[in-house]
C-alpha positions in Angstrom: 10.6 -16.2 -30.7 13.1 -15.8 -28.0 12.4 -15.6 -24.4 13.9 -14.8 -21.3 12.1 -15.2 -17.8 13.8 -14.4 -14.6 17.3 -14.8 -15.4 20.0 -13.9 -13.2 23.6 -14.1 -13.5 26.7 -13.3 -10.9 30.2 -12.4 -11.1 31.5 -13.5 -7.6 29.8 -12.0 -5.3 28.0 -9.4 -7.4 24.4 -9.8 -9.4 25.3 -8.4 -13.2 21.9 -9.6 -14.2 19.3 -9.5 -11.4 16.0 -11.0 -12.6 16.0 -10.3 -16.0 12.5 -11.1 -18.3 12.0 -9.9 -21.7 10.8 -11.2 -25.6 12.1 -10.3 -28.9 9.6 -11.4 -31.6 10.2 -12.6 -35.2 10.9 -9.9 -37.1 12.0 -7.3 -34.5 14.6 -5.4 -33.5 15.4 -4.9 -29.6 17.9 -2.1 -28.4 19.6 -3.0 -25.2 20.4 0.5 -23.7 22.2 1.8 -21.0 24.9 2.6 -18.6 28.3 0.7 -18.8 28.2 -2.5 -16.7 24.7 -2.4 -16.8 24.2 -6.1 -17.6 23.8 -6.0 -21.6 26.9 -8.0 -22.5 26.6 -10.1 -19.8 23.2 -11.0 -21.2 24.2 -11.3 -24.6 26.4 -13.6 -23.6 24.5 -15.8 -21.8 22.0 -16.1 -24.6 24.8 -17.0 -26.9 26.1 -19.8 -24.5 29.1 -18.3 -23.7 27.9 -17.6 -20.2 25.7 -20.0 -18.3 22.7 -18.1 -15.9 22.5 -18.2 -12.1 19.3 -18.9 -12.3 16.3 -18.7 -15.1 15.2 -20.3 -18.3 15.8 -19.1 -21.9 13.3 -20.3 -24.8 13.4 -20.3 -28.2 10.7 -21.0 -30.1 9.0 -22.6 -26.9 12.2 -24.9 -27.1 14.7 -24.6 -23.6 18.0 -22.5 -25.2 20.5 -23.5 -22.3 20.0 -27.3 -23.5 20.7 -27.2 -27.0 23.9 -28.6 -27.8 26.1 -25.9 -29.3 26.1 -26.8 -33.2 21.8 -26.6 -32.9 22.3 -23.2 -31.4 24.4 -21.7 -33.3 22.1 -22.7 -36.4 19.6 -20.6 -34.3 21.8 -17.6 -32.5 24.5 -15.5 -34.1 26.6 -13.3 -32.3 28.7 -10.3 -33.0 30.4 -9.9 -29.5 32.1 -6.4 -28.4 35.7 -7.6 -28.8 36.1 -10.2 -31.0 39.7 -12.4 -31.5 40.8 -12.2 -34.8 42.2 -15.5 -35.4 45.5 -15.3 -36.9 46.7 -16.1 -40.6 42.8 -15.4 -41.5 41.6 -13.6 -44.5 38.3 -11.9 -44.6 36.9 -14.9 -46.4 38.2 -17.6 -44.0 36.6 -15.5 -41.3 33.3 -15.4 -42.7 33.2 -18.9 -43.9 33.8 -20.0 -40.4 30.4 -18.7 -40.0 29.2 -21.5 -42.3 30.9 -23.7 -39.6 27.3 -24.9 -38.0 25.5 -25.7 -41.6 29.1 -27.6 -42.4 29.7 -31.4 -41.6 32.1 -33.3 -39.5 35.2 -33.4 -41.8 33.9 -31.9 -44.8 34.6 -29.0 -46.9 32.2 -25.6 -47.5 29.6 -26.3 -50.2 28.9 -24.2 -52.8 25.7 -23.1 -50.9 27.8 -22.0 -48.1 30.2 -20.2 -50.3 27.4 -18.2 -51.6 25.9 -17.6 -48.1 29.6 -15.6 -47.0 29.6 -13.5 -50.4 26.1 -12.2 -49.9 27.2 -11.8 -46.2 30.6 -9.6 -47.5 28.2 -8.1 -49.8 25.9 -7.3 -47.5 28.2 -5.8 -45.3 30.5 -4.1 -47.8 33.8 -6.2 -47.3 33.4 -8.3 -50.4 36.8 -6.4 -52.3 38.7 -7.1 -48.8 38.0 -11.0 -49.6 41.7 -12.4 -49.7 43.3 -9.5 -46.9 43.9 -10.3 -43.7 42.1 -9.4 -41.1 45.4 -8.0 -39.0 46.1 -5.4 -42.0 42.4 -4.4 -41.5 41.3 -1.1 -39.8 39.2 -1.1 -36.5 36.1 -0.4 -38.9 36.6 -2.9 -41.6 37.2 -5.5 -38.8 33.4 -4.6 -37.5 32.3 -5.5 -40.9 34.0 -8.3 -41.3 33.1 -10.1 -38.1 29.5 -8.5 -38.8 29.3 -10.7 -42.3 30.3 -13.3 -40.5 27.0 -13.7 -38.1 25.0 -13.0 -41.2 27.0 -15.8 -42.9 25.6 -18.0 -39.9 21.8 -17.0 -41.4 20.2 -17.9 -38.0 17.1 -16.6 -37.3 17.7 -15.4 -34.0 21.2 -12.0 -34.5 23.2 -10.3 -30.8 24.9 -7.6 -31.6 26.8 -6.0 -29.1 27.8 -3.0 -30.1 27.3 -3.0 -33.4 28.4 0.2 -34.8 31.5 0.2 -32.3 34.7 1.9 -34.6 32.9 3.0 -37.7 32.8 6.3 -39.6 29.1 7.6 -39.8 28.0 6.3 -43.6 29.2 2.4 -42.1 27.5 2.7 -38.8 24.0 4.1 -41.1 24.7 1.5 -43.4 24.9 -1.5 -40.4 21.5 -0.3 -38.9 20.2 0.0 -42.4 21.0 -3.8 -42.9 19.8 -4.3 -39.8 16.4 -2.9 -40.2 16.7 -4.7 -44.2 17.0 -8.2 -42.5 13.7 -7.7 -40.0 11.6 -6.2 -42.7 12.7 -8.9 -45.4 13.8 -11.8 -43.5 12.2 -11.8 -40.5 15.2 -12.1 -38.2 14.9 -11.6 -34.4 17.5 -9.1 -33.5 19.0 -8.0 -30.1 21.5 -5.0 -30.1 23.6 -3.4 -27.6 23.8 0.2 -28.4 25.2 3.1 -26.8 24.0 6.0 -28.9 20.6 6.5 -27.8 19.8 8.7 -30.4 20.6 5.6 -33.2 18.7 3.0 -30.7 15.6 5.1 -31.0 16.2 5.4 -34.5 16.4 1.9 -35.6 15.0 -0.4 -33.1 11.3 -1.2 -32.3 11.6 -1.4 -29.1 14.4 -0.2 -26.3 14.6 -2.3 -22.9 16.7 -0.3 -20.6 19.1 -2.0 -18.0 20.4 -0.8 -15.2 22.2 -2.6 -12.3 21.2 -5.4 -13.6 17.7 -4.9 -14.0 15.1 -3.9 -16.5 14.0 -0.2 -15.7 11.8 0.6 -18.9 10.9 -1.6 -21.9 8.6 -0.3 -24.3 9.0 2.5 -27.4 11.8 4.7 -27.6 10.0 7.8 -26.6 8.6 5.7 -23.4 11.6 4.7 -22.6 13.6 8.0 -22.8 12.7 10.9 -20.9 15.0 12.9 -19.2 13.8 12.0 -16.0 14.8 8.5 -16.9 18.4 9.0 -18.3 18.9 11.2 -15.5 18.5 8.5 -12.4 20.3 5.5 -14.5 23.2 7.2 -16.5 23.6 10.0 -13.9 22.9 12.0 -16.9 21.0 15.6 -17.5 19.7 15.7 -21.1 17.4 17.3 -23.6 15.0 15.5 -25.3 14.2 16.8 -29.2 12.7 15.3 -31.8 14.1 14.1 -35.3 12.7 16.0 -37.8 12.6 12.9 -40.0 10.7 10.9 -38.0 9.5 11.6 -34.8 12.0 9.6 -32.9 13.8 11.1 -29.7 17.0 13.0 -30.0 19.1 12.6 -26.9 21.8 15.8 -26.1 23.3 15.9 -23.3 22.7 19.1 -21.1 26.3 21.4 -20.4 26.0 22.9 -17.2 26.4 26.7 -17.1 30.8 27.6 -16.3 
């Protein structure tokens, strides 16, 4: 579904994405792992359109992402960015009905299809009783939610998530990688995720690609991708490796050196 083939990307004189190939397929979840200013919001970005590559295409559906105009893309790609803006004087429901904005015409108002599309979204996502409060008198956690309902309310079938879990208690951040896994199993969204907890990444996704200066060091199955060895040259990291006794996946701890 989406594509990326030797994209690279530069902040003055420095490469943030050197490179860069990978495929997320319909119906999979992608975890975008590694150190910070690795390159994985940069690349989110770029898919997205708010950043433009160096150099390199990106496809979608065999169809070139970097010349859709905006309104097609957005009908295609939904993004939950680290820091979103709140804008002000919003509610919760004016937040996630901008969501609807793509699937909305040129001076007309939401439809009763699109109002439907933000509840399930606020449903969804748990924020449905926080409809009519606004999004300043929120807290860091229901904001996540909030601005997390209000991709889904996009219903593309292509989700970024940077950071998805970024401010919230335990049962939320279970519950948003839940959802997540609910909308590739049912839905068949294609989903890329920036996520810091490795142990959650391994969890949830199918796959991990790890970045590091830029560059893709190991794409492939959580317990390809993270071995000790590995976490150890890119985060500068020494960890132990265990194994959840659910499922199998790999726990990562970090290692405290002897005082």
């Amino acid at each position: 579904m989406l594509s990326l083939r030797n994209v690279s990307f530069a902040y003055g004189d420095g490469l943030a994405l050197d490179d860069v190939s990978l495929d997320v397929g319909e119906g999979e979840v992608v975890g975008l792992v590694g150190p910070n200013g690795a390159g994985k919001s940069t690349m989110l970005s770029i898919i997205s359109g708010v950043l433009r590559p160096s150099s390199g295409s990106i496809t979608l559906d065999g169809v070139d992402l970097l010349s859709m105009k905006i309104k097609h893309r957005a009908k295609r790609v939904a993004a939950l960015p680290q820091e979103p803006i709140s804008p002000p004087g919003f509610t919760v429901l004016d937040l996630v009905l901008m969501g609807r904005n793509p699937h909305v015409g040129l001076f007309r108002w939401e439809s009763r299809r699109d109002v439907e599309a933000a509840a399930r979204a606020m449903e969804m996502t748990r924020v449905r009783g926080l409809a009519q409060r606004p999004l300043d008198a929120l807290s860091g956690g229901e904001r996540r939610r909030a601005f997390t309902a209000a991709a889904l309310a996009q219903e593309a079938p292509v989700l970024l998530l940077d950071e998805p879990t970024a401010s919230l208690d335990l049962a939320h951040q279970i519950g948003i990688m839940d959802l997540v896994s609910e909308l590739r199993q049912e839905r068949g969204r294609a989903v890329l995720a920036a996520i810091h907890d490795l142990t959650l990444a391994a969890q949830y996704c199918d796959r991990l690609v790890l970045l590091s200066e830029g560059r893709v060091c190991a794409d492939g199955r959580a317990e390809e991708v993270l071995s000790p060895e590995t976490i150890s040259q890119t985060y500068g990291a020494e960890v132990s490796i265990l194994r959840h006794p659910a499922g199998g996946t790999p726990v990562v701890l970090p290692v405290r050196p002897p005082r």
